[in-house]
C-alpha positions as CSV (number, residue, x, y, z in Angstrom):
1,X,17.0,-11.7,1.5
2,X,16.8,-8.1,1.0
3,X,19.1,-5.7,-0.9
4,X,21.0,-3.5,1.7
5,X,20.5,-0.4,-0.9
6,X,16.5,-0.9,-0.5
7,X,14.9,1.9,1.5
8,X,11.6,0.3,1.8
9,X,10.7,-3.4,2.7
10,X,7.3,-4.3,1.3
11,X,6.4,-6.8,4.6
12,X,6.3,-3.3,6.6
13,X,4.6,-1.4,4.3
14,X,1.8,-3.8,3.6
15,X,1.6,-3.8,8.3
16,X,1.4,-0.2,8.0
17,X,-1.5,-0.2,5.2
18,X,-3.4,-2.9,7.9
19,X,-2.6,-0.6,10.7
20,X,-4.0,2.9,8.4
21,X,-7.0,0.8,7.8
22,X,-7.3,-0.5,11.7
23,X,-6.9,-3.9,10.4
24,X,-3.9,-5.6,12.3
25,X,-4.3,-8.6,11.7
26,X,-6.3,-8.6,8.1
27,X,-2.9,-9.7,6.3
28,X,-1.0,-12.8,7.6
29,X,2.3,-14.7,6.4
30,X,3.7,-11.7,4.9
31,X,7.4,-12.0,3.4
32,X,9.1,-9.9,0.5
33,X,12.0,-10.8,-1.6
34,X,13.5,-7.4,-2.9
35,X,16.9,-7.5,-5.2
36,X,17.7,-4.3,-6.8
37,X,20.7,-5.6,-8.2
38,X,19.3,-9.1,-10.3
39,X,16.0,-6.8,-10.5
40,X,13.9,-9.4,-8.8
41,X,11.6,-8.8,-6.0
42,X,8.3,-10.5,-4.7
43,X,5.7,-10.3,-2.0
44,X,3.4,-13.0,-0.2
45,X,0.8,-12.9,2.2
46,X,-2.6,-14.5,3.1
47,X,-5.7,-12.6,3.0
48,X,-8.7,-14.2,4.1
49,X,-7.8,-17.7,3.6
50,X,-6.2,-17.1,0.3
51,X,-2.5,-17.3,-0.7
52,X,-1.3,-14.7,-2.8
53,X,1.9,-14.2,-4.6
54,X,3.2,-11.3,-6.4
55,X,6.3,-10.8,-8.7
56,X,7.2,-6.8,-8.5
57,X,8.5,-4.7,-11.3
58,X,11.9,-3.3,-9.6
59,X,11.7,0.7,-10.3
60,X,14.7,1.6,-8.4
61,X,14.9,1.9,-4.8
62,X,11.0,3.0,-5.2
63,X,8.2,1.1,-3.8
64,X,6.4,-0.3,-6.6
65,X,2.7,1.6,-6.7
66,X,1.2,-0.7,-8.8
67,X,1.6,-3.6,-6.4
68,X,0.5,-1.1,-3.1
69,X,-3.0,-1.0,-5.4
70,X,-3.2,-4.8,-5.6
71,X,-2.5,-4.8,-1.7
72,X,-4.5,-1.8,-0.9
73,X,-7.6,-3.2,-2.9
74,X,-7.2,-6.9,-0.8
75,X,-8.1,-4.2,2.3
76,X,-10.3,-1.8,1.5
77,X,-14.5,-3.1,2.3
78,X,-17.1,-1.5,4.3
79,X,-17.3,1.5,2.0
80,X,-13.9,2.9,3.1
81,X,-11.0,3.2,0.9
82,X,-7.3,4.7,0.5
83,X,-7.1,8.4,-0.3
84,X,-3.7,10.3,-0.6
85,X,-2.2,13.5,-0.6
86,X,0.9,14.3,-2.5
87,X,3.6,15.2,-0.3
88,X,7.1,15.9,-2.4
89,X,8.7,12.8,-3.0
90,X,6.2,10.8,-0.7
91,X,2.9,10.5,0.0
92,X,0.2,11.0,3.2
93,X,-2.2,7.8,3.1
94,X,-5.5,8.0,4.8
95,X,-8.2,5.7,4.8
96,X,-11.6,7.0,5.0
97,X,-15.4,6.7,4.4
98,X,-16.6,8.9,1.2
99,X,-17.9,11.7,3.5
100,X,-15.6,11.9,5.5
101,X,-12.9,12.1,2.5
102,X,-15.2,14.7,0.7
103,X,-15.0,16.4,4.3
104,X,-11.4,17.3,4.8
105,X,-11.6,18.0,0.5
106,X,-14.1,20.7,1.3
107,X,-11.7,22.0,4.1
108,X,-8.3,21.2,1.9
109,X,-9.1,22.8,-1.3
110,X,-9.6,19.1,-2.5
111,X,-6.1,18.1,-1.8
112,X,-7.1,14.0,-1.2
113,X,-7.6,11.8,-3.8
114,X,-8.3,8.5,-4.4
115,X,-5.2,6.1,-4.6
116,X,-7.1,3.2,-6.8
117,X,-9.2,5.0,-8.9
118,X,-13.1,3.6,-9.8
């Protein structure tokens, strides 16, 4: 069940994050549970054989950052990882090798950044 007042669903964004990394299928068994109202929400998915289960903080009708990291860092391998650029109330994801991130910086007046920090 999801709150009709939600602007985001968590099961899409955690496809989009697989699709931004060209990983389709690297997430399976995805289903969220968002409530604004009670203030309960959750996410579950299977990652490489592994069940994981998340209770989110409810901020609002904002996605929950905190729980994107957990997600993102389940993704990122190979030396690639999720950079950002602020965008107003939103933000541009891209996910890229270190050079090629230190590239577009160079020609963006270093405008990505890192969206789990080392």
């Amino acid at each position: 069940m999801r709150d009709k007042r939600t602007a985001y669903n968590y099961t899409t964004i955690v496809n989009r994050l697989c699709e931004v990394a060209n990983k389709p299928n690297l997430i399976t068994d995805i289903d969220d549970f968002v409530d604004t109202r009670s203030g309960k929400a959750r996410l579950k998915y299977k990652i490489n054989g592994s069940d994981l289960n998340w209770d989110i903080e409810i901020n609002n009708d904002w996605a929950n950052t905190l729980m994107l990291s957990y997600t993102m860092d389940d993704i990122e391998c190979d030396g690639c990882r999720f950079y950002f650029k602020e965008n107003g109330q939103a933000i541009i994801l891209f996910y890229l090798d270190e050079a090629a991130a230190n590239e577009i910086n160079k020609l963006s007046n270093n405008t990505l950044k890192p969206f789990i920090p080392k």
